[in-house]
C-alpha positions as CSV (number, residue, x, y, z in Angstrom):
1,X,-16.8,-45.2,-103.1
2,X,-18.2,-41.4,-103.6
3,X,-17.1,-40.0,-106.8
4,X,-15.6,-36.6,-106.7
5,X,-17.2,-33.6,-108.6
6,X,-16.2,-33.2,-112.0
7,X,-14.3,-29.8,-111.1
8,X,-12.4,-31.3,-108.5
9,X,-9.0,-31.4,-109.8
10,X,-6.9,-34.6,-108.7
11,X,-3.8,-34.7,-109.9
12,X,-1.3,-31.8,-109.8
13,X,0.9,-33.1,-112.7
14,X,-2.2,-33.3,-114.9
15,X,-1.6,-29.5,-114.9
16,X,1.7,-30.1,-116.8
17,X,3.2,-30.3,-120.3
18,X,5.1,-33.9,-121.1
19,X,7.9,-32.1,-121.2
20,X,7.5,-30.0,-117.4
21,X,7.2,-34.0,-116.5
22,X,10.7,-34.8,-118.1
23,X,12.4,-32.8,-116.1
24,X,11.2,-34.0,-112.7
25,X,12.6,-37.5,-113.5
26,X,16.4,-37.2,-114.3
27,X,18.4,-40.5,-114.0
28,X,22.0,-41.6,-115.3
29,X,20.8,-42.1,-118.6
30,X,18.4,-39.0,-118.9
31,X,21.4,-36.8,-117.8
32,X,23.9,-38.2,-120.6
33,X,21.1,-37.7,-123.3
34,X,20.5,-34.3,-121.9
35,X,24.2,-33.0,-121.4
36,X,25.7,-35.5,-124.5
37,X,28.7,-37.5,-124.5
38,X,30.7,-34.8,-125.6
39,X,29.3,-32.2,-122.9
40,X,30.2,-35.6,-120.0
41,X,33.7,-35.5,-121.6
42,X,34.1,-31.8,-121.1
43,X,33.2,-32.6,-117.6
44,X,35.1,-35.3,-116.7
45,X,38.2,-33.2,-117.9
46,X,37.3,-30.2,-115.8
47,X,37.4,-32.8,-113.0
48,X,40.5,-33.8,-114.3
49,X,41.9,-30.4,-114.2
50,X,41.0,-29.7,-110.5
51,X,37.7,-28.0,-111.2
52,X,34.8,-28.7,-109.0
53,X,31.9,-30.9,-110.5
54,X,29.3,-28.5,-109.5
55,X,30.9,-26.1,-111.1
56,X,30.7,-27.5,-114.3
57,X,27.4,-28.5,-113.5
58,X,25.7,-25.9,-112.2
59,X,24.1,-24.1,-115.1
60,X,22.3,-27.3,-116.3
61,X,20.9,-27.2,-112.6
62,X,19.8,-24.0,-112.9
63,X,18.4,-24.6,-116.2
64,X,16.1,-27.2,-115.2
65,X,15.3,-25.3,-112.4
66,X,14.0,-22.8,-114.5
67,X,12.1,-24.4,-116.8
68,X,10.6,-25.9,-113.8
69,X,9.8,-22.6,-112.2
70,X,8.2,-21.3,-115.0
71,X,6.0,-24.8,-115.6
72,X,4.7,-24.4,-112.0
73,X,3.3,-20.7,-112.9
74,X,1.8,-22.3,-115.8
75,X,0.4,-25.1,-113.4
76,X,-1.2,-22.7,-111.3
77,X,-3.0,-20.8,-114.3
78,X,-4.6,-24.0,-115.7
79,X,-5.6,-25.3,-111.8
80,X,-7.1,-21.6,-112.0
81,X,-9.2,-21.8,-115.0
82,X,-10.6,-25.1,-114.2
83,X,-10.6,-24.5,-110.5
84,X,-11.5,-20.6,-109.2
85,X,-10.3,-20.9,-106.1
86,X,-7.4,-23.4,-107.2
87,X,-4.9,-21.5,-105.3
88,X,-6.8,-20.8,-102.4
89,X,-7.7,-24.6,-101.9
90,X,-3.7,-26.1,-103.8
91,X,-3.0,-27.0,-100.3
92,X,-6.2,-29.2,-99.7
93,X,-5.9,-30.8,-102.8
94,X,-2.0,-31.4,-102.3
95,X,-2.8,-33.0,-99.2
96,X,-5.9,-35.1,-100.7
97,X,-3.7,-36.2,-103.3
98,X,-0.8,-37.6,-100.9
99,X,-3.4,-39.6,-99.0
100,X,-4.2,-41.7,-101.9
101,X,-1.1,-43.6,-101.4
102,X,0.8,-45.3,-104.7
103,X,2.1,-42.4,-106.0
104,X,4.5,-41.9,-109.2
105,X,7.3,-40.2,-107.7
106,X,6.3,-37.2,-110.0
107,X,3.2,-36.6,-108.6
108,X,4.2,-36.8,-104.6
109,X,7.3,-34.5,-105.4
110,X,4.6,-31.5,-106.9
111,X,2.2,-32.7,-103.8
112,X,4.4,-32.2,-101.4
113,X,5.9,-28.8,-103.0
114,X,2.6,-27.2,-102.5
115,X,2.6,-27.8,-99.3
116,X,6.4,-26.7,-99.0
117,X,7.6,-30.2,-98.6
118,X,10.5,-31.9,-99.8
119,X,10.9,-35.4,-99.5
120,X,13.2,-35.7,-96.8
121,X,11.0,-33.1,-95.0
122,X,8.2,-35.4,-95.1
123,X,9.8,-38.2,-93.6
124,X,11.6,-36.0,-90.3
125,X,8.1,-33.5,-90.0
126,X,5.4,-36.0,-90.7
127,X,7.1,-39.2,-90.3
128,X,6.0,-40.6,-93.3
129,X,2.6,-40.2,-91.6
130,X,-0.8,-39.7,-93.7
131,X,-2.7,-39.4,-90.3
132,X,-0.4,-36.1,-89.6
133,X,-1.4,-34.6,-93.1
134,X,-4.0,-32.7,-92.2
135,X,-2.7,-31.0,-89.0
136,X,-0.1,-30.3,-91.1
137,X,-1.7,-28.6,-93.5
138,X,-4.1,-26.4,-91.1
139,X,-0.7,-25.1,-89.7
140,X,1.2,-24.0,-92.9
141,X,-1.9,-22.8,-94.3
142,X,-2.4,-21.1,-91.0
143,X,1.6,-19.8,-91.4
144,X,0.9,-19.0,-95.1
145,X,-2.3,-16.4,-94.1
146,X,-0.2,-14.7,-91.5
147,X,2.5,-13.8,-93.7
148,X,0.0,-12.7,-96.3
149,X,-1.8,-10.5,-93.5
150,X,1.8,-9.2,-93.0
151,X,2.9,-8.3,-96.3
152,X,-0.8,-6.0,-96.7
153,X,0.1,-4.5,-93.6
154,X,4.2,-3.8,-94.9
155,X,4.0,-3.3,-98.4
156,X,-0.2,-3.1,-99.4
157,X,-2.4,-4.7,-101.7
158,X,-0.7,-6.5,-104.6
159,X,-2.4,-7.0,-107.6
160,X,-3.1,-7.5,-111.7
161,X,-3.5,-10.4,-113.9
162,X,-1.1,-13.2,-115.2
163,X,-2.0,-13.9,-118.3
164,X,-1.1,-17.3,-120.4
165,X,-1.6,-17.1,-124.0
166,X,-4.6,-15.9,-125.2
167,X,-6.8,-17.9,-122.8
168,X,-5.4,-18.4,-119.4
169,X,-5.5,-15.6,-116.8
170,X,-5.7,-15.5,-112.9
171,X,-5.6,-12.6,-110.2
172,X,-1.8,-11.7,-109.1
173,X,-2.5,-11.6,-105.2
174,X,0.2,-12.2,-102.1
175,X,-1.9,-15.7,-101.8
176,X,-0.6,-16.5,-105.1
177,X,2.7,-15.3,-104.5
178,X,3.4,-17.0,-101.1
179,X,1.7,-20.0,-102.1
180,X,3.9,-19.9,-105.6
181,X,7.1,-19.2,-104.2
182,X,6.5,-21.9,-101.2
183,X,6.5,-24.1,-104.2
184,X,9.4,-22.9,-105.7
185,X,11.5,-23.3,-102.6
186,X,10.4,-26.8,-102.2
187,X,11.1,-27.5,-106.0
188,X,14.9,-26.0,-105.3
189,X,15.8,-28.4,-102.4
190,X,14.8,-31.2,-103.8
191,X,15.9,-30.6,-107.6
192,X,19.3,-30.0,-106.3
193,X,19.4,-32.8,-103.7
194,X,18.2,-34.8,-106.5
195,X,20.8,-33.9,-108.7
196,X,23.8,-34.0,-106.6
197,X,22.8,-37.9,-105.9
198,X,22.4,-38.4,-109.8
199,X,25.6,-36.7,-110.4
200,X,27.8,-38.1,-108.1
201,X,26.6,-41.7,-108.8
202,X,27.2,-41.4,-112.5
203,X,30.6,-39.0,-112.3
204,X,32.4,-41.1,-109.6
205,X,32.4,-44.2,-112.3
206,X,33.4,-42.1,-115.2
207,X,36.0,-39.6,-113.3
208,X,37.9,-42.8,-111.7
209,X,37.5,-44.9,-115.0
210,X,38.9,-42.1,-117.3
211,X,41.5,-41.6,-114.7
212,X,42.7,-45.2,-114.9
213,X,42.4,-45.7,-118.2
214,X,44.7,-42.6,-119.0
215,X,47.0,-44.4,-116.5
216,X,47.1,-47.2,-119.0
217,X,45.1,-49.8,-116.8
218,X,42.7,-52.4,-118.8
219,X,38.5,-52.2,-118.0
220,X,37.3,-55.3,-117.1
221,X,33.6,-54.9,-117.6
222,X,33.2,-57.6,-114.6
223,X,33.2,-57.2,-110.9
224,X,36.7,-58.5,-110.8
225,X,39.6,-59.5,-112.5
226,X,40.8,-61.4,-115.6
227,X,44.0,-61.0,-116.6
228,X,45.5,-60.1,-112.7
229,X,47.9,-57.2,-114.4
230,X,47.3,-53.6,-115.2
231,X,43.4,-53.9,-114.9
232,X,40.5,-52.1,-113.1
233,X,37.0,-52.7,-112.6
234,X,34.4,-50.6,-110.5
235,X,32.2,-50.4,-108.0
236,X,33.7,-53.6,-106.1
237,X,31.9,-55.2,-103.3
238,X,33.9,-57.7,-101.1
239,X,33.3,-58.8,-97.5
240,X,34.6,-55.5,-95.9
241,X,32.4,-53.0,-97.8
242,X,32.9,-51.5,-100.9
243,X,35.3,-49.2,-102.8
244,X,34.6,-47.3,-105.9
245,X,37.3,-49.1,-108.1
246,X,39.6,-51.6,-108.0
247,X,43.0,-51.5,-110.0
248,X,45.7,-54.4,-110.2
249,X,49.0,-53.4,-111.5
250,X,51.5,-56.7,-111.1
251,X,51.1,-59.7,-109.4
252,X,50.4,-59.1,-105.6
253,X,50.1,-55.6,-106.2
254,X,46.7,-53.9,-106.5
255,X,45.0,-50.6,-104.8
256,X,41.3,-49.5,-104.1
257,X,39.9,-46.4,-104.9
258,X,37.4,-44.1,-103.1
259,X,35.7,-40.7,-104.7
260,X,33.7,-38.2,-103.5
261,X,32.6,-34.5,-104.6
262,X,31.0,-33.2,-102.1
263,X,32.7,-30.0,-100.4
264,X,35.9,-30.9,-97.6
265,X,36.7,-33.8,-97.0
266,X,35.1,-35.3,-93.7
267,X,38.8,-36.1,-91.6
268,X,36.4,-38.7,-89.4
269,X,34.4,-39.9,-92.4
270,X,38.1,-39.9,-94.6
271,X,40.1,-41.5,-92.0
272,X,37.0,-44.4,-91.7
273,X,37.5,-45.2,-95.4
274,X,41.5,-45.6,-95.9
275,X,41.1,-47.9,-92.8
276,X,37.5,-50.0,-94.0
277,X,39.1,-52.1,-96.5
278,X,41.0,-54.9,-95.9
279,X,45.1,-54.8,-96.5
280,X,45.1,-58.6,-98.0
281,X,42.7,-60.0,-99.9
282,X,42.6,-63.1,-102.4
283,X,42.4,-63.1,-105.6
284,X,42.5,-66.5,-107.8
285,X,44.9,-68.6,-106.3
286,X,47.2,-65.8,-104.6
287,X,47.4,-63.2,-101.9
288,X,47.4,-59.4,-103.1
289,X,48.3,-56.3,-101.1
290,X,46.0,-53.2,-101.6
291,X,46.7,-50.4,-101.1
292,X,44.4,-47.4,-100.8
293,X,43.7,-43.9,-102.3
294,X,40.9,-41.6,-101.2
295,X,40.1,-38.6,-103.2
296,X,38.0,-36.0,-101.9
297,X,37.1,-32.6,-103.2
298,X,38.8,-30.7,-101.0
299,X,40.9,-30.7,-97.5
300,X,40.1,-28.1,-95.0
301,X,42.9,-25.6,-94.3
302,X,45.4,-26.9,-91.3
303,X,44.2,-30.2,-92.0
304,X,46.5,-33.2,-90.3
305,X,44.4,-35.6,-92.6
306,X,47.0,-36.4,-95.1
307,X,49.3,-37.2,-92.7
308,X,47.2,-39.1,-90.4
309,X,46.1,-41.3,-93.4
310,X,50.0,-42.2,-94.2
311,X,50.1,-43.4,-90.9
312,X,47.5,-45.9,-91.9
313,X,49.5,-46.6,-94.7
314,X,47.2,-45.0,-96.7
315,X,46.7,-41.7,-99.1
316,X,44.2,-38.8,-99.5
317,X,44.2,-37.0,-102.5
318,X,42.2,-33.8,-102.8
319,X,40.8,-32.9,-106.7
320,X,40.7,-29.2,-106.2
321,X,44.6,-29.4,-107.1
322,X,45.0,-29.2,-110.7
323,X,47.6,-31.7,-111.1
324,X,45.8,-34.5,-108.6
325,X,46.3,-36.8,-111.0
326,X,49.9,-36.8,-111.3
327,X,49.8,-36.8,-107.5
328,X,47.5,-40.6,-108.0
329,X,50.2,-41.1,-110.4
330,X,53.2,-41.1,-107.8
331,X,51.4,-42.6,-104.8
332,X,50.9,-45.6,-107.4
333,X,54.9,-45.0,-108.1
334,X,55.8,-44.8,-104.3
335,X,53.6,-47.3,-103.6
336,X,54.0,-50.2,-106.2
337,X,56.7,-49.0,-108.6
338,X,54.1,-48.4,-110.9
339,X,55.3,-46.8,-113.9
340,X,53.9,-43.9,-116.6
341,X,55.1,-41.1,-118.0
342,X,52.4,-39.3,-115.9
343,X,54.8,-39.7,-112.8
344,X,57.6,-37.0,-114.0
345,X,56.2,-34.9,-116.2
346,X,56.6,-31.8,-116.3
347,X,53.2,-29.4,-114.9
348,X,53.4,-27.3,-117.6
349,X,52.7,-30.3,-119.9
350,X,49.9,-32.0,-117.8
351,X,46.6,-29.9,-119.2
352,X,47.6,-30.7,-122.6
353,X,48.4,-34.3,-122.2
354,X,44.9,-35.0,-120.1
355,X,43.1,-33.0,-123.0
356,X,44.5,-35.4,-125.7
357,X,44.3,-38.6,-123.6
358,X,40.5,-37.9,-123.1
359,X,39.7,-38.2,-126.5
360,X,40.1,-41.6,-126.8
361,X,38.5,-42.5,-123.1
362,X,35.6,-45.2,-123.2
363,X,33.5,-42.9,-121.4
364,X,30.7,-45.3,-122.4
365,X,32.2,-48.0,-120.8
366,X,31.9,-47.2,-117.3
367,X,28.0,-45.9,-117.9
368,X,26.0,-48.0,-114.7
């Protein structure tokens, strides 16, 4: 197999610091040691409160984002200085590199940024295709010259030097601009689809397991129960798909729990899940009713979903209230005869009690 030349650079992330390299992988775990248990807490309670996740969220998103944005300028200097025409020839070499196949996940995210890919825009343009790469490539380099050609004409020449240090230094041009910001757009899509997977995952475990807890309902650590009375566990899978948690109050008497964060409340996608799990189910030796409770981030405005669902004998709940909880709190009243001081308190005492009753949550308990 022909060797390439020793200038020919192939690997993009090669270009980056360990810690640029960090931030491209963030997981459940990465995220708690980056944010910290307390930070999570914080979170959980803004939840809690009625206040969107991506709210409370969205500056360490932006943070990352950031660093990352500035790590891909430094990228392009260092290609530069070991490349000259690194820029001219980024999309070439992203296209080289996505061809060898077996990629870390690292390197085929930068690949496909300098070629303003994301991943999901690699699987509906190219099809998850090498054969298409290079056709590809002709035609958003072809796109990127024509905007270039475009901006000379509308605003003239741009130009000076970026400098890096002491060492590093390229020409500022509209090629490096396009080129660098087509990256950065790329990088945005797929940090932020990234992250809203990542958070969700990790916040629908500890939202609905500090929830129950405060409610005074037991953690089994197993995918079922133990003591069949005022206990939960998560993330339960039986024969009719799955719900996010599972919570037994007395003996017959149990409810399922789905979450999600993400903007209004589907009513199709809503109305499918307080109708997907089964009413009966068996547990040890006996026959339990379940209820269920869906919780959504919000309802749209004139919204018959609530109602429709307690048709189905079922309940939405949306967080955006600040006193959702209370409301779980009732439905579990109305619903069971489930009993906490949670179900009449008074509003003006609610903040305060979640705030105290979070401090002694097992956040690390309901980690995946």
């Amino acid at each position: 197999m022909e060797q390439p030349p020793p200038f020919e650079i192939t690997s993009l992330t090669a270009l980056m610091s360990e810690g640029s390299l960090d931030l491209l992988d963030t997981n459940g775990p990465e995220l708690i040691r980056r944010m910290g248990m307390e930070t999570i807490r914080t979170v959980v309670l803004d939840v809690l409160s009625g206040r969107n996740l991506r709210d409370s969220t969205e500056m360490l998103t932006r943070r990352r984002l950031a660093a990352l944005n500035t790590a891909t300028v430094a990228m392009l200097l260092k290609g530069s200085a070991i490349q000259s025409d690194f820029v001219e020839q980024l999309p070439a070499i992203a296209e080289r590199i996505l061809k060898q196949g077996r990629l870390s996940k690292s390197e085929r995210w930068v690949a496909q940024w300098a070629l303003g890919l994301t991943g999901k825009a690699s699987q509906n343009v190219l099809r998850d295709d090498a054969s298409l790469l290079a056709e590809y490539r002709e035609r958003y380099t072809a796109t990127c010259e024509q905007v270039i050609r475009e901006s000379l004409t509308e605003f003239g020449q741009l130009g000076g030097k970026i400098h890096l240090g002491d060492e590093l230094a390229t020409e500022l041009s509209w090629k490096f601009m396009v080129y660098l910001l087509g990256i950065v757009g790329a990088q945005t899509l797929t940090i932020r689809g990234s992250e809203k997977s990542v958070y969700g995952k990790l916040f629908e475990r500890l939202v609905l397991g500090s929830l129950l807890h405060i409610l005074s309902f037991r953690f089994t650590s197993s995918d079922g129960p133990k003591r069949f009375e005022r206990e939960f566990w998560l993330s339960s899978q039986g024969e009719r798909r799955e719900g996010d948690a599972t919570a037994l109050w007395q003996a017959g008497r149990g409810i399922r729990f789905d979450i999600g964060f993400i903007g209004r409340g589907n009513p199709e996608i809503s109305l499918d899940k307080v109708t997907r799990f089964a009413r009966e189910i068996e547990l040890g030796r006996s026959t339990w009713y379940m209820a269920t409770i869906v919780i959504v981030d919000r309802i749209g405005r004139g919204s018959r979903i609530k109602e429709l669902a307690r048709e189905l004998d079922s309940n939405i709940v949306q967080m955006s209230m600040t006193y959702w909880p209370q409301e779980v709190a009732q439905i579990l009243n109305h619903k069971m005869g489930f009993e906490h001081q949670l179900v009449n308190m008074p509003r003006s005492e609610i903040n305060d009690y979640l705030k105290t009753a979070m401090k002694s949550v097992p956040l690390a308990d309901y980690l995946p």
